[in-house]
N, C-alpha and C positions, 0 to 999 in steps of 0.2 A: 504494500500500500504506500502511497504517495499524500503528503501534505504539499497543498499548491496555491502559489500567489501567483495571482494578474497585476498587472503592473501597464498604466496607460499614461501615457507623455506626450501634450502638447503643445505649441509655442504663446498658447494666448495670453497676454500681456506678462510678458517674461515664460517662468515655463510651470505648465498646470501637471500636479501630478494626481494621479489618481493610485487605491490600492485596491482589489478585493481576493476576499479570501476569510478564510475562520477568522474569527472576532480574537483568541486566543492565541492565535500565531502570528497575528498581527499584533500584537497587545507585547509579545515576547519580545520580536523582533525593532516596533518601536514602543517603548514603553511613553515616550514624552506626550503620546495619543491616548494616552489608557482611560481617563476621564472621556475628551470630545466622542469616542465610542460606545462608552456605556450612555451616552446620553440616548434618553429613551422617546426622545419627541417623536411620535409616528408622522410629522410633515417633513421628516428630512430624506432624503431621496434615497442617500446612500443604506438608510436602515429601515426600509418598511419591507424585506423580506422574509426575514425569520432572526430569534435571539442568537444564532450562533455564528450568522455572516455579515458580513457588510458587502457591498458592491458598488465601487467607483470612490471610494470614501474619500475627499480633500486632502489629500495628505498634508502639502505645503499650504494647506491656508490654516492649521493645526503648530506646524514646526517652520524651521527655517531651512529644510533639506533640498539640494539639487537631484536632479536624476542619475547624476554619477553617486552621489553620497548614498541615493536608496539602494541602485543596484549591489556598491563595494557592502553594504549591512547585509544587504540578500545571500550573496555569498559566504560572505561572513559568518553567517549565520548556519552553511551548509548547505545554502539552497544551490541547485543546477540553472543555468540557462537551457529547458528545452525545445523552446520555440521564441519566434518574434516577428513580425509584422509590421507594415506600417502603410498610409496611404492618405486621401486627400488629394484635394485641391487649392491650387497658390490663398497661401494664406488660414489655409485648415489643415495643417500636416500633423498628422499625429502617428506614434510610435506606441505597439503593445508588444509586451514580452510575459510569459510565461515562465512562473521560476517553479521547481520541483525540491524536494526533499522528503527520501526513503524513510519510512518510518521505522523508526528499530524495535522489533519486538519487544516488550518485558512489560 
């Protein structure tokens, strides 16, 4: 089995980062979010699909991290690059990646 974070990067006014994934591996890997996630407002976009995920969550309007800073934590952290993507039109480009990490039994 595999724990997996999306990871989406756009340029709009500097650079938007987006995260989704368990609530709890994201909470590990940035902890400086661990409050704006538990926040339980059902009008916030990135949390009205269930208590254990987020999806697209603001990263940087949370912390002060770049796209190189999220990825080098990802790794950091054990995670793989196993996919990436990107596309758009002048002026809407945006980049997604897929991180992985093997879950160790016990």
């Amino acid at each position: 089995m595999y724990e997996c974070v999306a990871l989406h990067v756009s340029p709009d006014l500097g650079e938007r980062i987006m995260l989704s994934g368990d609530r709890s591996l994201l909470d590990e890997v940035f902890p400086e979010t661990n409050q704006a996630m538990m926040d339980a407002r059902s009008g916030v976009a990135w949390n009205q699909q269930d208590v254990h995920h987020v999806i697209r969550f603001p990263l940087n309007g949370y912390c002060k991290l770049n796209s190189v800073q999220v990825i080098t934590r990802l790794l950091n952290a054990g995670f793989k690059l196993a996919a990436s993507n990107g596309g758009g039109v002048e002026g809407q480009q945006f980049s997604e990646y897929l991180f992985i990490r093997k879950i160790l039994p016990g």
